[in-house]
C-alpha positions as CSV (number, residue, x, y, z in Angstrom):
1,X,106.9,-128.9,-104.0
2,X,105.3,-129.4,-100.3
3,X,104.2,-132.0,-98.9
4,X,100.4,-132.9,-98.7
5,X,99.4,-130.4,-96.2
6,X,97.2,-131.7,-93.1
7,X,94.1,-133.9,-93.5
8,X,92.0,-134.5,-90.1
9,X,91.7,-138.0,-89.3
10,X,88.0,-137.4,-88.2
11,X,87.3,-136.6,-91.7
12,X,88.1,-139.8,-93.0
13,X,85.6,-142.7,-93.5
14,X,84.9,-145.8,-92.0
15,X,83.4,-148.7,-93.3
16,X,82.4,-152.6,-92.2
17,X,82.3,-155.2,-94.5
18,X,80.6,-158.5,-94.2
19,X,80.6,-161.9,-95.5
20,X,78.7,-162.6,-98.6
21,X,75.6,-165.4,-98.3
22,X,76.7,-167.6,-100.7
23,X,78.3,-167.2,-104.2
24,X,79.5,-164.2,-105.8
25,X,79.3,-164.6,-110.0
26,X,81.3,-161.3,-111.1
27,X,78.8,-160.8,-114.4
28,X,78.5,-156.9,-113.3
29,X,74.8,-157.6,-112.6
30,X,75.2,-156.8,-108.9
31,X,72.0,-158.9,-108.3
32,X,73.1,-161.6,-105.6
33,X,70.9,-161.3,-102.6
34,X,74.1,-160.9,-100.7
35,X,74.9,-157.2,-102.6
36,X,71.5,-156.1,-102.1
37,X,71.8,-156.3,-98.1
38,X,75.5,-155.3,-98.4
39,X,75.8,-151.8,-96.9
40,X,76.2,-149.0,-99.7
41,X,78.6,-146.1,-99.3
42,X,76.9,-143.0,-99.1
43,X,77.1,-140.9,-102.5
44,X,80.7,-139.9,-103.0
45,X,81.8,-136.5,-102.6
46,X,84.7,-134.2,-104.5
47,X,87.9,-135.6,-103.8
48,X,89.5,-132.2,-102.8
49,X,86.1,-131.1,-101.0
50,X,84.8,-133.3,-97.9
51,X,80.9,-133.0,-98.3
52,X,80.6,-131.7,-101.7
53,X,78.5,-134.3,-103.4
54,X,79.3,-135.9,-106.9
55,X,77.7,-134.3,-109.8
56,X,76.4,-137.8,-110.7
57,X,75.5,-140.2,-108.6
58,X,77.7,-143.0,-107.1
59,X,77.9,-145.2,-104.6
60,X,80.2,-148.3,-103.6
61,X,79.5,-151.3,-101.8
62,X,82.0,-154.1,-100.4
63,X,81.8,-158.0,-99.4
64,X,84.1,-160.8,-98.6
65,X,84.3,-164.6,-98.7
66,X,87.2,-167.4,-98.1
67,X,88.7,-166.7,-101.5
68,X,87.6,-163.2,-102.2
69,X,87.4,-159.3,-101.3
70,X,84.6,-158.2,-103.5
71,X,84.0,-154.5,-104.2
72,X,80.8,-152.9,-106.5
73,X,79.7,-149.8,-108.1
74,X,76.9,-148.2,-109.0
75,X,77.3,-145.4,-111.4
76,X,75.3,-142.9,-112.5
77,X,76.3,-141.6,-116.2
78,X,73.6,-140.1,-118.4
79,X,76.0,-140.6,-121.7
80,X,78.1,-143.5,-121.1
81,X,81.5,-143.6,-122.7
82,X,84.6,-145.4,-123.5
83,X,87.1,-146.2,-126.2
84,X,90.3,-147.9,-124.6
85,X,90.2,-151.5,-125.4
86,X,93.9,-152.7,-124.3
87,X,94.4,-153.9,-121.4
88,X,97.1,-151.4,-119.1
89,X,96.3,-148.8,-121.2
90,X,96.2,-145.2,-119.8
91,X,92.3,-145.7,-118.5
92,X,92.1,-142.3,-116.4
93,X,92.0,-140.6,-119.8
94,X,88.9,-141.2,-119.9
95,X,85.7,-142.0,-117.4
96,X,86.4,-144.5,-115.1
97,X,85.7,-146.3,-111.4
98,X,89.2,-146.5,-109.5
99,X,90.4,-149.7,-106.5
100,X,93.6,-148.7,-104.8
101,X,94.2,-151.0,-101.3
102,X,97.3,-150.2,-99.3
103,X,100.1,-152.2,-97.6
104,X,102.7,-150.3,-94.7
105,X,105.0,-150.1,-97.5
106,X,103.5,-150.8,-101.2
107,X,100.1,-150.0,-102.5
108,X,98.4,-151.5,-105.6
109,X,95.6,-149.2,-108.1
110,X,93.1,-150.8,-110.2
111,X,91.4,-149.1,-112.8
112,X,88.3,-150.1,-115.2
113,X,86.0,-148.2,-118.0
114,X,83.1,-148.9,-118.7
115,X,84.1,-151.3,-121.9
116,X,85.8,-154.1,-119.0
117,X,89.5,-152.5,-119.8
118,X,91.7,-152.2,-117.0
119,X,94.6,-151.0,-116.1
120,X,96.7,-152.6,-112.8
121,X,99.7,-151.1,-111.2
122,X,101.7,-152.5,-107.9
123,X,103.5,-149.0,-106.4
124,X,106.4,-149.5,-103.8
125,X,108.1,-146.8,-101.5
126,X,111.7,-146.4,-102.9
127,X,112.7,-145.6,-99.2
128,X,111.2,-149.1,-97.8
129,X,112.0,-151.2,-101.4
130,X,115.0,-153.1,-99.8
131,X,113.9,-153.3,-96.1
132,X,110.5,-154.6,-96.5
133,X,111.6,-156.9,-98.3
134,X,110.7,-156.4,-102.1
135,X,114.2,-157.0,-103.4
136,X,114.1,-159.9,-102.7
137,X,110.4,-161.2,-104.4
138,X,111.5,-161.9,-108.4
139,X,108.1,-160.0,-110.1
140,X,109.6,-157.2,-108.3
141,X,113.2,-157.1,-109.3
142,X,114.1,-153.6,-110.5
143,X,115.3,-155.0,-114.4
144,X,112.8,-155.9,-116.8
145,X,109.7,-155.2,-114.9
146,X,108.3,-152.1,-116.0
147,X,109.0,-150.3,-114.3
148,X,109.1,-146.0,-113.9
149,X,110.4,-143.9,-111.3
150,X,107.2,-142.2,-110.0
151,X,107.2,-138.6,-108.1
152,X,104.4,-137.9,-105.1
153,X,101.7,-136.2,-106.1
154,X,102.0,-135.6,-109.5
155,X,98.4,-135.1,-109.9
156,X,98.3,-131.7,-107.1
157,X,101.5,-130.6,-107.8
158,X,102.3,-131.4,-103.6
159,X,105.0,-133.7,-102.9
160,X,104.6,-136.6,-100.6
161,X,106.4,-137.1,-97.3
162,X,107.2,-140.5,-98.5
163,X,109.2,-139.6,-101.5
164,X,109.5,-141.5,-104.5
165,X,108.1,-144.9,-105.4
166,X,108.7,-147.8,-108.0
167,X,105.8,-148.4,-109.9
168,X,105.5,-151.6,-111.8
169,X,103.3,-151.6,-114.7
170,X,103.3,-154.8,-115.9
171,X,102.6,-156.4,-112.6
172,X,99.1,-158.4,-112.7
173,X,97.2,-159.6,-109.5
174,X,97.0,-163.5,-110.0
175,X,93.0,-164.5,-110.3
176,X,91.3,-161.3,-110.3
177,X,88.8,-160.9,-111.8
178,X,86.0,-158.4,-112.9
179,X,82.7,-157.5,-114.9
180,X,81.0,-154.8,-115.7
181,X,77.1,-154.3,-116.5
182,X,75.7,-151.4,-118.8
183,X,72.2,-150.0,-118.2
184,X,72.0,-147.9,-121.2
185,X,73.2,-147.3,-124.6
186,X,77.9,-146.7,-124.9
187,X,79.2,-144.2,-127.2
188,X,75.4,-143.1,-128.3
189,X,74.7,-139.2,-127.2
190,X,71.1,-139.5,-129.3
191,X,69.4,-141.2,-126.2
192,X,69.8,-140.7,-122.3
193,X,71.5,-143.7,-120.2
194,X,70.9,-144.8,-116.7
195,X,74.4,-145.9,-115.8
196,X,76.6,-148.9,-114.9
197,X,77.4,-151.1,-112.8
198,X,81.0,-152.4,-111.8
199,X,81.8,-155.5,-109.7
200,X,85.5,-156.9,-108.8
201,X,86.6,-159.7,-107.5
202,X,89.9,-159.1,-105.8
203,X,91.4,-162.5,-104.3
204,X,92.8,-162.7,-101.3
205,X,96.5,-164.5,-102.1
206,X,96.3,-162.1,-104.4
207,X,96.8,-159.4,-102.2
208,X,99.9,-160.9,-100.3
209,X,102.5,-158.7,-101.2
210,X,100.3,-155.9,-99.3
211,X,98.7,-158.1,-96.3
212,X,101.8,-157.8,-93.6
213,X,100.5,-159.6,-90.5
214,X,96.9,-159.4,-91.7
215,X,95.1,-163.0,-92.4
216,X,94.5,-164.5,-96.0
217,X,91.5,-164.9,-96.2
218,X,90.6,-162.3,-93.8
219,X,89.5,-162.5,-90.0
220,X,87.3,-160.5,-87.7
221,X,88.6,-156.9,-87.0
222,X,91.3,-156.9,-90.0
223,X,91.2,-153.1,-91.2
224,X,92.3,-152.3,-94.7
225,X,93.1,-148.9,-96.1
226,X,91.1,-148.4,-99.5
227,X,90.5,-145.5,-101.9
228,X,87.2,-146.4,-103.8
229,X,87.2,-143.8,-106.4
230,X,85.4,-142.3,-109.6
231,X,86.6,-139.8,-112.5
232,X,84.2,-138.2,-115.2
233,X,85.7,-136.2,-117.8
234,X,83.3,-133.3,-118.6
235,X,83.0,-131.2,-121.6
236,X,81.3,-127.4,-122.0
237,X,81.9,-125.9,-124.4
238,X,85.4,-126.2,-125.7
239,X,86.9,-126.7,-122.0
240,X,87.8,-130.6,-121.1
241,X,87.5,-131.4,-117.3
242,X,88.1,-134.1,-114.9
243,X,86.4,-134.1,-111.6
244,X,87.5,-137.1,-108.8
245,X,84.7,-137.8,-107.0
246,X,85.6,-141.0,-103.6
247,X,84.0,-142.8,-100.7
248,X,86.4,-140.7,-98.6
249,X,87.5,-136.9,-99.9
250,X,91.3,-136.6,-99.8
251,X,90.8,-132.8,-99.8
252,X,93.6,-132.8,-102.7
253,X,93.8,-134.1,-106.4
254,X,95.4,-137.1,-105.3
255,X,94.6,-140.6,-105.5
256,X,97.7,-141.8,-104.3
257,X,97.5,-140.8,-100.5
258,X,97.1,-144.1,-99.0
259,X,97.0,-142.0,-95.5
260,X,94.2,-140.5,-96.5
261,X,91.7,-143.6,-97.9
262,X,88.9,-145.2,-96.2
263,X,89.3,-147.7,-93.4
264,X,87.7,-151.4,-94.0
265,X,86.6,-153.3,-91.5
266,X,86.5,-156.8,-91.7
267,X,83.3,-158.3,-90.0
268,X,82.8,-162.7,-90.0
269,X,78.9,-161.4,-89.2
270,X,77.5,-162.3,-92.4
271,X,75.0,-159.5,-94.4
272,X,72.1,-161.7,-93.2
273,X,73.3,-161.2,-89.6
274,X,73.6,-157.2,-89.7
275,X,70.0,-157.1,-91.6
276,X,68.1,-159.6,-89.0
């Protein structure tokens, strides 16, 4: 396998995200006066083809307070579905909204259906496990963790320059937490839906294993790499298909390019500041 062949850094997206006005309540509703000022992503496009727009629409909108990092969706889905209840179960095997947010040496992915199931995975380069210091953190020692040996780019079939990585599947981020909000009908194909909406609440200590010299809670011009991501399983006839469709194209099947996700911004302007 080769590694991921060239992507141009002009191509990838940029994004600033501002305090939130007030409380966030992660009920999926999206309805704070804070997420209707936020600034949305535009729609997302395929995730091998920069500028091809997503069959359906969706869009993707971030805020931040002194405990949180807040990210929410907006999905367009004419039949909404979704069967996986369990919580780590396999939840890209069927339609889904995707998180992942990168370290220098570790990354962490965050799936959810459209039922509230997620699925949470912590991902560490084999090549940096020791040095960065991992070894050396208990809920990442290499016995009794859960952990698999994971190749690059097993979605493409291109290999990544970094190698291999751990990838512990029973890890949890402490305090998260998330909602979702259905405008339409799940699992019925008799009527047509509008969508639904998806809200997380990712909390900053949370996020400590991947912060380096970056503040918790965040300051003004912190920039984190994030892939904010959506996949739709598709059916015609008796062919089964899975289009990705993110904020930023990776120009590749492959979620897990942290050098290719969006950067994030951190702004302590507030959403009422950037709309005055």
């Amino acid at each position: 396998m080769q590694p991921h062949p060239p992507y141009p850094e002009e191509n990838l997206k940029h994004y600033t995200c501002y305090r939130a006005v007030g409380p966030i309540v992660i009920d999926g509703h999206l309805d704070e006066e804070s997420w209707q000022k936020a600034p949305r992503s535009p729609r997302f496009e395929d995730l091998e083809e920069p500028g091809r727009p997503a069959l359906f629409d969706t869009q993707a909108a971030m805020l931040w307070d002194d405990e949180h990092l807040y990210v929410g969706f907006w999905v367009e889905e004419p039949d909404i579905r979704a069967t996986l209840t369990e919580r780590d179960s396999m939840i890209c095997r069927e339609n889904d909204v995707e998180v992942f947010i990168a370290g220098q040496d570790a990354y962490y992915e965050f799936e959810l259906n459209a039922l509230g199931t997620i699925m949470e995975r912590f991902y560490i380069w084999q090549d940096r496990y020791k040095e960065a210091g991992y070894a050396d953190i208990p809920e990442f020692a290499l016995i009794d963790n859960g952990i698999v040996d994971t190749l690059g780019g097993h979605w493409s079939g291109h290999k990544s320059a970094r190698g291999r990585r751990w990838c512990f599947r029973s890890w949890d981020m402490p305090g998260l937490q998330w909602a979702v909000y259905l405008d339409g009908t799940i699992n019925d194909s008799s009527d047509v839906d509008r969508g639904w909406f998806a809200e997380i609440a990712f909390p900053w200590q949370g996020l400590k294993h991947l912060a380096g010299d970056r503040s918790l809670p965040a300051k003004e011009g912190d920039v984190w790499r994030m892939d904010i991501s959506r996949f739709q399983w598709i059916e015609e006839g008796s062919s089964r298909t899975c289009p990705g469709w993110a904020w930023n194209s990776h120009g590749v099947y492959d979620s897990h390019t942290p050098e290719r996700f969006t950067y994030i911004h951190l702004s302590e302007k507030t959403v009422d500041e950037v709309q005055a």
